[in-house]
Structures are given as C-alpha cells and as structure tokens.
C-alpha positions in Angstrom: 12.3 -79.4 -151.2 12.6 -76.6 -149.0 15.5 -75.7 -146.9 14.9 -74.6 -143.3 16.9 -71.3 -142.9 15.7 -71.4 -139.5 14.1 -74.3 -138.3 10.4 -74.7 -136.4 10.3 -75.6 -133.6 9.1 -79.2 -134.4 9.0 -80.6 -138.2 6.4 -83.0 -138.5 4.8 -86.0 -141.0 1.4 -87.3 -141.4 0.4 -90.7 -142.7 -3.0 -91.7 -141.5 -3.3 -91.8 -138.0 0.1 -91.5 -137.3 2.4 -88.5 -137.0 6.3 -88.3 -137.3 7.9 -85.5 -135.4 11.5 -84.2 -135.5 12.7 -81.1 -133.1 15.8 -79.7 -134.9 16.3 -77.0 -131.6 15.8 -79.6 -128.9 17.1 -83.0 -129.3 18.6 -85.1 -132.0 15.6 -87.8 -132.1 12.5 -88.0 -133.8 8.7 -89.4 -132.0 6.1 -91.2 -133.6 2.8 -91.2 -132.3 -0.3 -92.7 -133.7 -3.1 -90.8 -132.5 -2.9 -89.3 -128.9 -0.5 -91.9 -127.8 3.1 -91.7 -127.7 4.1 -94.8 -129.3 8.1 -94.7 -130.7 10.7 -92.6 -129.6 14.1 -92.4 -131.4 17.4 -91.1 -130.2 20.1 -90.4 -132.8 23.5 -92.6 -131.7 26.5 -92.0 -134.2 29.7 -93.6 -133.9 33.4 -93.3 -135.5 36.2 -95.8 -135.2 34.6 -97.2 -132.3 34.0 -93.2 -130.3 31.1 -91.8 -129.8 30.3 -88.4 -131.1 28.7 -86.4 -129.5 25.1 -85.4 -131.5 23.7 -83.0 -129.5 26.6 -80.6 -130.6 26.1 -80.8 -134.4 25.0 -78.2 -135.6 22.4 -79.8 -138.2 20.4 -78.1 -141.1 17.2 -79.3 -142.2 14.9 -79.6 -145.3 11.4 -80.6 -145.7 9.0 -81.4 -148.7 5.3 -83.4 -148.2 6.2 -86.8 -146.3 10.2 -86.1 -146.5 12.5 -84.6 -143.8 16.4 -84.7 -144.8 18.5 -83.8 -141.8 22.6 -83.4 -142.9 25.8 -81.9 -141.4 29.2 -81.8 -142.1 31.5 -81.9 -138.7 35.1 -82.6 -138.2 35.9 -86.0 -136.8 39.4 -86.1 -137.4 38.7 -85.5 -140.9 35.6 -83.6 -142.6 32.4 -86.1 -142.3 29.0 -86.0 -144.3 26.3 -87.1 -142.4 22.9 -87.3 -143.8 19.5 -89.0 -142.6 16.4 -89.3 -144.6 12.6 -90.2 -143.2 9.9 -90.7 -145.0 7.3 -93.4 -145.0 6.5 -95.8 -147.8 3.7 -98.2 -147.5 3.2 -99.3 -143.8 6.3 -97.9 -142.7 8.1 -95.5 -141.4 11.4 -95.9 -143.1 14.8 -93.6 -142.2 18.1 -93.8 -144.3 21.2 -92.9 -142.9 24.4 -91.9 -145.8 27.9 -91.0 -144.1 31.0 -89.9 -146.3 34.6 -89.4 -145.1 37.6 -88.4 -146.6 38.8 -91.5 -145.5 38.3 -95.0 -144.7 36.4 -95.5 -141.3 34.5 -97.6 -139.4 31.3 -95.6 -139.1 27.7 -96.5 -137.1 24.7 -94.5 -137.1 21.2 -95.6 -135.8 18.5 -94.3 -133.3 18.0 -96.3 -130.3 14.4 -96.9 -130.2 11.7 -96.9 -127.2 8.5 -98.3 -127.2 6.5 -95.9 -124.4 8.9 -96.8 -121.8 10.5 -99.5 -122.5 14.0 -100.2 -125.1 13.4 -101.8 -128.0 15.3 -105.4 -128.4 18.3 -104.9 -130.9 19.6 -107.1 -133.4 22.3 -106.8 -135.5 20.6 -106.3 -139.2 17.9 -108.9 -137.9 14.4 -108.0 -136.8 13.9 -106.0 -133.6 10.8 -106.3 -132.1 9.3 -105.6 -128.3 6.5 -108.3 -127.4 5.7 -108.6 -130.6 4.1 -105.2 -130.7 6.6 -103.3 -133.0 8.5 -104.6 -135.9 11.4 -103.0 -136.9 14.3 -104.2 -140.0 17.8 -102.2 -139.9 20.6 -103.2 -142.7 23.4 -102.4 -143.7 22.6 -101.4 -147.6 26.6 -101.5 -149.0 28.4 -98.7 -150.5 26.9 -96.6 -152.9 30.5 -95.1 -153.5 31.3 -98.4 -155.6 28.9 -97.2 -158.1 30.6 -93.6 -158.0 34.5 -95.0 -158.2 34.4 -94.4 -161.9 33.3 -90.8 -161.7 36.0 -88.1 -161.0 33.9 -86.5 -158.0 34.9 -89.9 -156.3 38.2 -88.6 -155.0 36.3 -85.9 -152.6 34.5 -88.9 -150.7 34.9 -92.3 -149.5 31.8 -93.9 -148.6 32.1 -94.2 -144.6 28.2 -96.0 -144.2 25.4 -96.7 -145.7 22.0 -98.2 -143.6 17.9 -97.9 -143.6 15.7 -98.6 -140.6 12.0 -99.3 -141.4 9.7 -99.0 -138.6 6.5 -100.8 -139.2 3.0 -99.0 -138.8 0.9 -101.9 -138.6 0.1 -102.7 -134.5 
C-alpha cells in the first residue's frame, strides 16, 4: 500500500464500467459513476455522543493500493479518536468499512449519506436501503473487534468506539 504524502487531487477505482472516486483536498465524500453517468454520491457524516463533528476540518491522510483506498485520522473529540474507512469492491459491490477507536467508551456513528443523481437514498437502520428499487444498499453494525483484542496488552491504548460496513450494489 502506498501512502499519499500529498494527496491527488482525486483518488480513483475501476471495476468494470464503474469508477469510484475520492477527493482528499475537496470534500469528505466519495462518487461512483458507471460510465459517463453520475450515479452515487456519498457524504461522510460522523457523530460522537450524539454531536456532530465537523469532517470537513479533519485533516485526513490517505493510502491507496490496486482496488483499495484507506482514508484514517486521529482528532481530538474530547479524547484522542481513530477513525478509519476502507473502500474497496468485492464481487458486485462497492463495499466501505468504517473502524473508530477511543480512549474511552462512546457512543460513536459514522456513515455517508448517499444520493442517487438527485435524489437521497431511503435509510434504514441496518436494513436495506434502496431508492425505487434502483440501488441496493446493506449497512451493519459488525460488533467490536476490540473483544477479540481484550486479551492482548495493546488493549489498554483503545476501546473499540464502532465498528460498521456499507456495501453498495453494482448491479442496476
């Protein structure tokens, strides 16, 4: 993997007709666009004990291999919070994971809203979102991979604050 020292202007995926593409130096979402046409837009919304934070102040770093981007920061929220967010696709999907680790227990949310074109994407709560049946989309909650780390010493640094994957189906 190689780390962007400084970033392009746009970081960008291919996987067949469709092309993912992240703009570390202009706004904290990603596009996906299958062919010519703009078909997904998705706007990074992260949220701590029930306050926003504000993402287009983060000062994110970037790293990129063939079909992976890995965008990370570490900010203070009250405490020091790890925030990282894979993308990558596997099979028919664009799939994005999203790992955040406090010092301390919180109540931590992150996700992209999504648009289709113009138009918001219906959101459910871990269920299926989906616009006119035109885009399919499966967010969850994936557990705490800390509970796997509490019998390693390295497990006092972090608490696990959230753990999640979106998966964006490529078949429309």
């Amino acid at each position: 993997m190689n780390r962007l020292t400084s970033p392009p202007e746009t970081v960008a995926m291919q996987y067949q007709d469709w092309t993912f593409s992240l703009s570390p130096g202009l706004s904290p979402g990603f596009s996906l666009v299958n062919g010519s046409a703009k078909a997904i837009t998705g706007e990074l919304v992260i949220t701590n004990n029930g306050s926003a934070i504000p993402v287009a102040e983060i000062d994110w770093r970037f790293r990129y291999s063939e079909g992976r981007v890995e965008q990370w920061c570490q900010l203070q929220h009250s405490q020091t919070l790890s925030i990282n967010i894979n993308y990558h696709f596997a099979g028919d999907a664009l799939v994005i994971e999203y790992l955040a680790r406090n010092t301390v227990p919180t109540r931590m949310h992150i996700r992209h809203r999504l648009m289709f074109g113009e138009s918001p994407l219906v959101e459910g709560d871990g269920a299926t979102m989906a616009k006119n049946g035109e885009v399919q989309c499966q967010y969850q909650h994936i557990g705490l991979p800390s509970e796997s780390l509490s019998r390693s010493a390295k497990s006092a640094l972090f608490r696990e604050a959230f753990s999640a994957q979106l998966s964006i189906s490529l078949e429309m």
